[in-house]
C-alpha angles and dihedrals in degrees: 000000000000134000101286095051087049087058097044088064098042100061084048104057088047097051092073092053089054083052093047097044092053094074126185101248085174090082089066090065095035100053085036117162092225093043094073139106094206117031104193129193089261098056118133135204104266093226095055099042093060088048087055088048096059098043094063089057 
């Protein structure tokens, strides 16, 4: 294992935490308490939903 492969690898481990990191700020407006026709009893707060969400990943 010499050098080149180490880099190799490196640069591929860190590619998916690039991807993480990105994020899609746009589902916080679009599942928007406020947004919705129902709210039930069991309605969360979009933002931490999706926090939750990704937690559990």
């Amino acid at each position: 294992m010499g050098k080149a492969y180490d880099e190799v690898h490196a640069q591929v481990k860190a590619s998916p935490e690039r991807w993480v990191a990105s994020g899609n700020r746009d589902l916080v407006q679009k599942y928007n308490l406020k947004k919705r026709k129902y709210i039930g009893n069991t309605s969360m707060d979009a933002e931490l939903s999706l926090i939750m969400a990704n937690q559990a990943l």
